[in-house]
Chimera marker file (.cmm) of the C-alpha trace (Angstrom):
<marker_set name="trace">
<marker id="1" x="22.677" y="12.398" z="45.386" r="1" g="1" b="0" radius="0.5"/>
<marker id="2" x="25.367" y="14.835" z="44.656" r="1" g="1" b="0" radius="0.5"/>
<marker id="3" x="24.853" y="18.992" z="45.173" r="1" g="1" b="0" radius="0.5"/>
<marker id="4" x="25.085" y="18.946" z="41.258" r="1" g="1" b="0" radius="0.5"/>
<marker id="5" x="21.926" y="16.625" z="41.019" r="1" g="1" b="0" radius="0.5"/>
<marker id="6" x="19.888" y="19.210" z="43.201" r="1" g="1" b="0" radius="0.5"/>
<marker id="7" x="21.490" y="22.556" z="41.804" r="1" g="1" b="0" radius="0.5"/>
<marker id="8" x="20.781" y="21.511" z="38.523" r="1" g="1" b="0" radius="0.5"/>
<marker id="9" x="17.111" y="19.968" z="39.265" r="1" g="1" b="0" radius="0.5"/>
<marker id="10" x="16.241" y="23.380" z="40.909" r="1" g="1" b="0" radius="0.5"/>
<marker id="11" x="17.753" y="25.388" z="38.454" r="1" g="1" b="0" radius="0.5"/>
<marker id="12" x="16.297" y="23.612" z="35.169" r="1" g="1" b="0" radius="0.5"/>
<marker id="13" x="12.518" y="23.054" z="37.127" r="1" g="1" b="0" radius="0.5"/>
<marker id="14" x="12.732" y="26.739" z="37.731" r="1" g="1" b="0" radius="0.5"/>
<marker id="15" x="13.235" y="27.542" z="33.952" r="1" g="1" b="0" radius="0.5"/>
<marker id="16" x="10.272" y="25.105" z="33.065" r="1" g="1" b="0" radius="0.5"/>
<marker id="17" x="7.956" y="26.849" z="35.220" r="1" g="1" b="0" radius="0.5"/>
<marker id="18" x="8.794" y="30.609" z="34.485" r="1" g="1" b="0" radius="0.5"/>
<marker id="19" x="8.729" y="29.950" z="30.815" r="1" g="1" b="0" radius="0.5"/>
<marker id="20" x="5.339" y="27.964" z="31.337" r="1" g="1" b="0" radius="0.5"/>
<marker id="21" x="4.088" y="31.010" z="33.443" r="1" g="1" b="0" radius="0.5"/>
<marker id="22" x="4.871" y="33.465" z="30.781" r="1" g="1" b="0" radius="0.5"/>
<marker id="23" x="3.278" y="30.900" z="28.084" r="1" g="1" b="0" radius="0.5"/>
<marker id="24" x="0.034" y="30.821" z="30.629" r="1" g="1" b="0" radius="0.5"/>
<marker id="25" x="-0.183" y="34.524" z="30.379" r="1" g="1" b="0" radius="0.5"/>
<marker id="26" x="-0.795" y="34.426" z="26.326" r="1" g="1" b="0" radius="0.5"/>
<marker id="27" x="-1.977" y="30.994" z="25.544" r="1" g="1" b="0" radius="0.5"/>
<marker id="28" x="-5.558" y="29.922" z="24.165" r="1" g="1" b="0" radius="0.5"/>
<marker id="29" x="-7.650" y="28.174" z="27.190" r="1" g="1" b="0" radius="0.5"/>
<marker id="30" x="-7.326" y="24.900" z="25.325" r="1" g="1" b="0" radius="0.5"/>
<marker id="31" x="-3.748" y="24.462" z="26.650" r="1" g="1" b="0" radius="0.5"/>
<marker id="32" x="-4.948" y="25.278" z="30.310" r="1" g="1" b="0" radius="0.5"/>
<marker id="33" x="-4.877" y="21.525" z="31.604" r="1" g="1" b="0" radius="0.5"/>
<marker id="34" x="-1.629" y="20.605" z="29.893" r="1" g="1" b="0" radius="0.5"/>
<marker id="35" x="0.258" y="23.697" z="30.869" r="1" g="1" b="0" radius="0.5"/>
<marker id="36" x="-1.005" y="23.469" z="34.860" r="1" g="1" b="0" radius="0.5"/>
<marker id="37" x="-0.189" y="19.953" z="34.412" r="1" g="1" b="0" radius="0.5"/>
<marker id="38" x="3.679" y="20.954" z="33.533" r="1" g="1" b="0" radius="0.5"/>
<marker id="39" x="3.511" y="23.565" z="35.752" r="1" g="1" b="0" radius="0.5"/>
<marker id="40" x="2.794" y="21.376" z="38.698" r="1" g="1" b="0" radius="0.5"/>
<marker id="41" x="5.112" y="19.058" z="37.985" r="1" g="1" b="0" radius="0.5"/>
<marker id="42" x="7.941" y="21.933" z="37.712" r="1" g="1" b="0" radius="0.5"/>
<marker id="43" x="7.091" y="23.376" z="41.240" r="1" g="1" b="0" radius="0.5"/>
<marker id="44" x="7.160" y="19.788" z="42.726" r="1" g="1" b="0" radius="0.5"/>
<marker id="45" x="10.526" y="19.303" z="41.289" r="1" g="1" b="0" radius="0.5"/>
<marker id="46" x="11.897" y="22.642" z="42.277" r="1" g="1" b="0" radius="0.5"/>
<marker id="47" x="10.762" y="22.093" z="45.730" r="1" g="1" b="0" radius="0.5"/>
<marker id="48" x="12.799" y="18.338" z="46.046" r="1" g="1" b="0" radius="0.5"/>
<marker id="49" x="15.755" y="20.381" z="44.486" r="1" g="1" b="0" radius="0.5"/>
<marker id="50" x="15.586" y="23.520" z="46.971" r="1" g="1" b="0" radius="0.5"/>
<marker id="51" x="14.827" y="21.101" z="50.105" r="1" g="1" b="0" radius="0.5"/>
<marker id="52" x="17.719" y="18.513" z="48.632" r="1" g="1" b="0" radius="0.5"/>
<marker id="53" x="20.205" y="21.132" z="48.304" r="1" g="1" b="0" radius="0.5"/>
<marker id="54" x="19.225" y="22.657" z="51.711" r="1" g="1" b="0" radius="0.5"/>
<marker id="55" x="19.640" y="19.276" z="53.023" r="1" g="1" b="0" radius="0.5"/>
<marker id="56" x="23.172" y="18.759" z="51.605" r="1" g="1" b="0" radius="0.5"/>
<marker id="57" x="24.002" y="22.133" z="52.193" r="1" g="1" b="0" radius="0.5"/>
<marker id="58" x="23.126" y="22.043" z="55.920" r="1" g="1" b="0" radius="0.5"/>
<marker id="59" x="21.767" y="25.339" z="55.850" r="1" g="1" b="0" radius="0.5"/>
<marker id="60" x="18.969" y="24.703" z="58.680" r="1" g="1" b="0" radius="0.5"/>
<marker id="61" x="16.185" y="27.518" z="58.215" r="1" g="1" b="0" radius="0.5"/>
<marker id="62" x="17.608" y="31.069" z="58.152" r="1" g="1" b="0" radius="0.5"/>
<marker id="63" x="14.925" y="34.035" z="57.253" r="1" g="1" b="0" radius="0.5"/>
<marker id="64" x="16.062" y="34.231" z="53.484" r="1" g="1" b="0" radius="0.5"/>
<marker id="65" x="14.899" y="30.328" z="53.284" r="1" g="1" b="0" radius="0.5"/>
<marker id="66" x="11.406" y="31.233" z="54.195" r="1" g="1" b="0" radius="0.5"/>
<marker id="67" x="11.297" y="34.590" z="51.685" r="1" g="1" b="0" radius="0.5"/>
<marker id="68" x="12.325" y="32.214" z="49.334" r="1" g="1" b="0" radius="0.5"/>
<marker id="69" x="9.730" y="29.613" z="50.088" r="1" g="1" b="0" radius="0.5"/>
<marker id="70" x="7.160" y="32.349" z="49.775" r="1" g="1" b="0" radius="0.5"/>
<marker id="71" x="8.491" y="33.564" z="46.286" r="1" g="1" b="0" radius="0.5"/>
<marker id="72" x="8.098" y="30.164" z="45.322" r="1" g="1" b="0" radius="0.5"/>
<marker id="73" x="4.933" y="29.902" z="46.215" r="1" g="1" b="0" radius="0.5"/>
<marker id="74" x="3.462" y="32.929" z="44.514" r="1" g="1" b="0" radius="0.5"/>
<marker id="75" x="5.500" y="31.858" z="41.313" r="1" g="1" b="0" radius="0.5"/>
<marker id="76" x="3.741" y="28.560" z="41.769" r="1" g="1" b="0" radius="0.5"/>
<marker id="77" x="-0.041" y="30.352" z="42.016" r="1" g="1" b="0" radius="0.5"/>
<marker id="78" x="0.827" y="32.584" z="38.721" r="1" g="1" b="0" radius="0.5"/>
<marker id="79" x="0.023" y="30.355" z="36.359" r="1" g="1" b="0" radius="0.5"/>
<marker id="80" x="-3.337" y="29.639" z="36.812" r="1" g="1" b="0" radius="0.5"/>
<marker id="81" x="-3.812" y="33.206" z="37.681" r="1" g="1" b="0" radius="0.5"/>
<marker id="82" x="-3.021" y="34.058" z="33.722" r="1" g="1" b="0" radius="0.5"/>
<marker id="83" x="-5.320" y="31.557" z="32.938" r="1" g="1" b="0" radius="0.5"/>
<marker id="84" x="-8.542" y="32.972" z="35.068" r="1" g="1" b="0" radius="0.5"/>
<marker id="85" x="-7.511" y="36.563" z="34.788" r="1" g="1" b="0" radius="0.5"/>
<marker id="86" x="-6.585" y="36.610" z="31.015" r="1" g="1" b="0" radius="0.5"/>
<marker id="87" x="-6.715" y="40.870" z="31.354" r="1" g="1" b="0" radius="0.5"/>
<marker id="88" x="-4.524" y="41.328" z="34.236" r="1" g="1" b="0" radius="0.5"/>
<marker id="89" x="-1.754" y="39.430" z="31.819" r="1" g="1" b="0" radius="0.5"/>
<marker id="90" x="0.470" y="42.381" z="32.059" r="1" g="1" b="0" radius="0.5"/>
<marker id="91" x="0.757" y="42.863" z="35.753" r="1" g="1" b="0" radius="0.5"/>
<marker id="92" x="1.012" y="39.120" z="36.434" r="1" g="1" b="0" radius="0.5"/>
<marker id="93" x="4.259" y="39.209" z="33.985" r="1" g="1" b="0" radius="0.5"/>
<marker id="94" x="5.364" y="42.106" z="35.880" r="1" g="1" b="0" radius="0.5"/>
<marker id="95" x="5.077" y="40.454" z="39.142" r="1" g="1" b="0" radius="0.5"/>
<marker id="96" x="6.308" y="37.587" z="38.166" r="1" g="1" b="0" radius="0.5"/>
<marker id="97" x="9.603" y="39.661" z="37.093" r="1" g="1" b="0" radius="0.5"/>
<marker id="98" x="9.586" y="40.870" z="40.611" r="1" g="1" b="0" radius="0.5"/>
<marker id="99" x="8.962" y="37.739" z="42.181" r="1" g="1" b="0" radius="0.5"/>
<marker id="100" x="12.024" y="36.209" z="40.151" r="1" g="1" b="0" radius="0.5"/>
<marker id="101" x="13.970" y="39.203" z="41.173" r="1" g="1" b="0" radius="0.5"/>
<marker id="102" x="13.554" y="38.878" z="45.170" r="1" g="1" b="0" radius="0.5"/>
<marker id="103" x="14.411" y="35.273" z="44.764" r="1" g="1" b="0" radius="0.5"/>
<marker id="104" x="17.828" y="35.346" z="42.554" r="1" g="1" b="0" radius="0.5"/>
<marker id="105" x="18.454" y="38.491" z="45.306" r="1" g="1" b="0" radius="0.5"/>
<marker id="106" x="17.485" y="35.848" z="48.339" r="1" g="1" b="0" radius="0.5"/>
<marker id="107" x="20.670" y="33.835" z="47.021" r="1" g="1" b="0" radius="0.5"/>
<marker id="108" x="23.377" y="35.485" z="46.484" r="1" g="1" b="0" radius="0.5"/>
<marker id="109" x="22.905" y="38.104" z="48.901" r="1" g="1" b="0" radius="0.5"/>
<marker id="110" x="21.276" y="35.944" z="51.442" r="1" g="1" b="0" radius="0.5"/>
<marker id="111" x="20.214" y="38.755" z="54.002" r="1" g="1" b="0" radius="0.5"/>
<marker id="112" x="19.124" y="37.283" z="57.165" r="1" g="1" b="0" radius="0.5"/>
<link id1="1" id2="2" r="1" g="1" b="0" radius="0.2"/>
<link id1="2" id2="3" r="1" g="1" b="0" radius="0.2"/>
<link id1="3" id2="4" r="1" g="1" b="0" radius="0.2"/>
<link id1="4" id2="5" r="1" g="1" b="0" radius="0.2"/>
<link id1="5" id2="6" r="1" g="1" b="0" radius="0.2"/>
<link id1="6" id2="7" r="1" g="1" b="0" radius="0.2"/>
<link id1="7" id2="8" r="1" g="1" b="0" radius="0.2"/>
<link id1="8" id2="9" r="1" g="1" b="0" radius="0.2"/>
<link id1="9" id2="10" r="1" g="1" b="0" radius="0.2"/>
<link id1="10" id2="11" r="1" g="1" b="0" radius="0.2"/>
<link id1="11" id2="12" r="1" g="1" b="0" radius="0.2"/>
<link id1="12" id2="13" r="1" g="1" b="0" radius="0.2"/>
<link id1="13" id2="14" r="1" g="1" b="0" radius="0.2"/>
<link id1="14" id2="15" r="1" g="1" b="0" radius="0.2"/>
<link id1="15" id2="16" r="1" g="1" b="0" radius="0.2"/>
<link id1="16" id2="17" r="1" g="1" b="0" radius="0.2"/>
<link id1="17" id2="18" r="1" g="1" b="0" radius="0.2"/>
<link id1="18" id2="19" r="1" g="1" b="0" radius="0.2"/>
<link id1="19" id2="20" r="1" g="1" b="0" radius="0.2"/>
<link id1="20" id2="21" r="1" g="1" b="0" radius="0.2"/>
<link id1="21" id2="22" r="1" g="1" b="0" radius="0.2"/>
<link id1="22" id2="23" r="1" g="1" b="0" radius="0.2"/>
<link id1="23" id2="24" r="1" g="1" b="0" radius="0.2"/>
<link id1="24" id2="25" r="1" g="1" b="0" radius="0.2"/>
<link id1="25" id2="26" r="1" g="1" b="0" radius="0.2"/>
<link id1="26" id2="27" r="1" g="1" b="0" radius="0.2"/>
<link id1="27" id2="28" r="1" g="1" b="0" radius="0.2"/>
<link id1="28" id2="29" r="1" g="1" b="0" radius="0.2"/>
<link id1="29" id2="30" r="1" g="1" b="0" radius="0.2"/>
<link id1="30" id2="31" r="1" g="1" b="0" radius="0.2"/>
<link id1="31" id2="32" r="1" g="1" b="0" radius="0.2"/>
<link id1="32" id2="33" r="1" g="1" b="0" radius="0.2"/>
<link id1="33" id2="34" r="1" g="1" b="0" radius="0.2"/>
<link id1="34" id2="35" r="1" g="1" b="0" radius="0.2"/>
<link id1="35" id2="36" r="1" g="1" b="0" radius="0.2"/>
<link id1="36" id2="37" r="1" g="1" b="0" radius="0.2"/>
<link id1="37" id2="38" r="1" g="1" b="0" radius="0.2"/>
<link id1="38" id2="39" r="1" g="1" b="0" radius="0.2"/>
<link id1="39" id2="40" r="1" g="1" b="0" radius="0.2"/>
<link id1="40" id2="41" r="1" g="1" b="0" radius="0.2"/>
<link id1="41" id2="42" r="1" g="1" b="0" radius="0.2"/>
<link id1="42" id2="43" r="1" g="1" b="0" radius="0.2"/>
<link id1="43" id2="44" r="1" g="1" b="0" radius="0.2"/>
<link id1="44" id2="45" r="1" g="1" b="0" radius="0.2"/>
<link id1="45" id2="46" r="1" g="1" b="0" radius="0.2"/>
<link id1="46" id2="47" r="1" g="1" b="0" radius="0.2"/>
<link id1="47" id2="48" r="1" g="1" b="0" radius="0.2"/>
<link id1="48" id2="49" r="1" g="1" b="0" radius="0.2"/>
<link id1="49" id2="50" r="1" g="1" b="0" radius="0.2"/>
<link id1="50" id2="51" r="1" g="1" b="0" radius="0.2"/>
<link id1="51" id2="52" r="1" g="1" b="0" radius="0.2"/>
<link id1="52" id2="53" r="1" g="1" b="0" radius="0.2"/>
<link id1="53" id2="54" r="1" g="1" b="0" radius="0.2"/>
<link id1="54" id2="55" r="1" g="1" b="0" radius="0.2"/>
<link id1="55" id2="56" r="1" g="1" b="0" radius="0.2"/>
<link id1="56" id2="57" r="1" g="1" b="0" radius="0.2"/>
<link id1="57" id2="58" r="1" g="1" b="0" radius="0.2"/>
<link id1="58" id2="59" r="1" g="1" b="0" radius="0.2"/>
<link id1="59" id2="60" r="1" g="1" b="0" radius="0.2"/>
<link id1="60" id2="61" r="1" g="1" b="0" radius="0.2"/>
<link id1="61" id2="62" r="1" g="1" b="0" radius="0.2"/>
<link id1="62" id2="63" r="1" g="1" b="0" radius="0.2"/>
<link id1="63" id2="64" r="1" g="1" b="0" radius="0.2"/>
<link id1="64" id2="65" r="1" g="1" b="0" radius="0.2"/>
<link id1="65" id2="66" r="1" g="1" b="0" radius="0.2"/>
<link id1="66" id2="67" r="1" g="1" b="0" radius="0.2"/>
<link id1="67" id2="68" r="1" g="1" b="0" radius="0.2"/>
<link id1="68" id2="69" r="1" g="1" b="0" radius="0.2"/>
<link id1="69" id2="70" r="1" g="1" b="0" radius="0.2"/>
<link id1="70" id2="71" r="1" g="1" b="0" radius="0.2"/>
<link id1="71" id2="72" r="1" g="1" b="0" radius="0.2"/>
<link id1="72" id2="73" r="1" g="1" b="0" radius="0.2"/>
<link id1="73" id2="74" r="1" g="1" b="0" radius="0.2"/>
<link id1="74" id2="75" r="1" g="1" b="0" radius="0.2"/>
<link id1="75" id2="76" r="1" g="1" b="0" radius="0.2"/>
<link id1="76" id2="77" r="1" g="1" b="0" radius="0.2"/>
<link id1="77" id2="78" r="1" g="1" b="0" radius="0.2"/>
<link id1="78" id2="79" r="1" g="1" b="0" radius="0.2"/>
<link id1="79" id2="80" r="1" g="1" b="0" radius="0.2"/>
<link id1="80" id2="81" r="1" g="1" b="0" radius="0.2"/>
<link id1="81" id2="82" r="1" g="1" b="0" radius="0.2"/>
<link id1="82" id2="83" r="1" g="1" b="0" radius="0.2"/>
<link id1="83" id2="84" r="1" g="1" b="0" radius="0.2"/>
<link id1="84" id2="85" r="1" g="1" b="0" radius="0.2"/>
<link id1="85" id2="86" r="1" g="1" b="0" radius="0.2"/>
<link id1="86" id2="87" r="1" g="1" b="0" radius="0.2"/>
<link id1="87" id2="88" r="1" g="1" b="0" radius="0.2"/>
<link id1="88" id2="89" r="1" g="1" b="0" radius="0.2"/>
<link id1="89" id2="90" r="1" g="1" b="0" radius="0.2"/>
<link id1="90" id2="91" r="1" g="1" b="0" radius="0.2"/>
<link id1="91" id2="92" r="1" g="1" b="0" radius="0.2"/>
<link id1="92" id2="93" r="1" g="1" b="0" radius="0.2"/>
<link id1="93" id2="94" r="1" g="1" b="0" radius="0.2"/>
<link id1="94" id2="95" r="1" g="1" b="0" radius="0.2"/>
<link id1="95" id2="96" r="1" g="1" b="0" radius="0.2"/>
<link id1="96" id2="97" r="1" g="1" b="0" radius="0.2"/>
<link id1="97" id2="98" r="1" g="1" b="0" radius="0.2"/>
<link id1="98" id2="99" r="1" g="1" b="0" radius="0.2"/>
<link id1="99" id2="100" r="1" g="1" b="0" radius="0.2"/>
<link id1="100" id2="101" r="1" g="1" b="0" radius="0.2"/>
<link id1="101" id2="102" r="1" g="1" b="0" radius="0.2"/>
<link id1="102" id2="103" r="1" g="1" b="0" radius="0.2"/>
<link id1="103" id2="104" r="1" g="1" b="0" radius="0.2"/>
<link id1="104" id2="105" r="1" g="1" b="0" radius="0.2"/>
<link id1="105" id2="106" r="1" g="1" b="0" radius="0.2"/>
<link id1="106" id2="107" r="1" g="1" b="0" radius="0.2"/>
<link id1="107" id2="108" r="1" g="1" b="0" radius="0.2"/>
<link id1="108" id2="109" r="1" g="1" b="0" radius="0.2"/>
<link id1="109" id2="110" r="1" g="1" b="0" radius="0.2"/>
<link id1="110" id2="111" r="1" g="1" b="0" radius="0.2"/>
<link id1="111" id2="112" r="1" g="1" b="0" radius="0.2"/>
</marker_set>
């Protein structure tokens, strides 16, 4: 498959699951196993289209790989964070603002 294919898998997966992390911070419990459910499935797919385009890419594993790795990760875990600790809401959006940051930053800037 084509850089495209894994640009836009990563890109559009990574839109699914921020907007479903925000949605986990204010939604009623009854949507818990549908949104993890969607969730999941978004983090799977964003890790085939980061691993696909760093396959393509031929970028081997420089330092800014493994920061993102760990941002997505943490993005990942948010989710059902907002779900457990419904009064930490706040915070979690704010870290998940941060975590997006340090990620878009990992890209373009690509440090180490």
């Amino acid at each position: 498959m084509s850089v495209t294919f894994y640009q836009i898998l990563h890109l559009v997966s990574l839109f699914v699951l921020t907007g479903y992390t925000f949605y986990a911070f204010a939604a009623p419990p009854e949507t818990r196993k549908r949104v993890l459910m969607i969730t999941g499935i978004a983090t799977f797919l964003m890790l085939v289209g980061g691993f696909g385009l760093q396959a393509k890419l031929k970028v081997g594993w420089p330092g800014w790989l493994f920061v993102k790795l760990a941002c997505w990760l943490a993005l990942s875990a948010l989710a059902g964070l907002g779900y457990r600790r419904r009064g930490a809401a706040g915070a979690l959006a704010v870290a998940a603002i941060a975590i997006l940051i340090v990620a878009v930053l990992m890209v373009y800037t690509r440090p180490f």
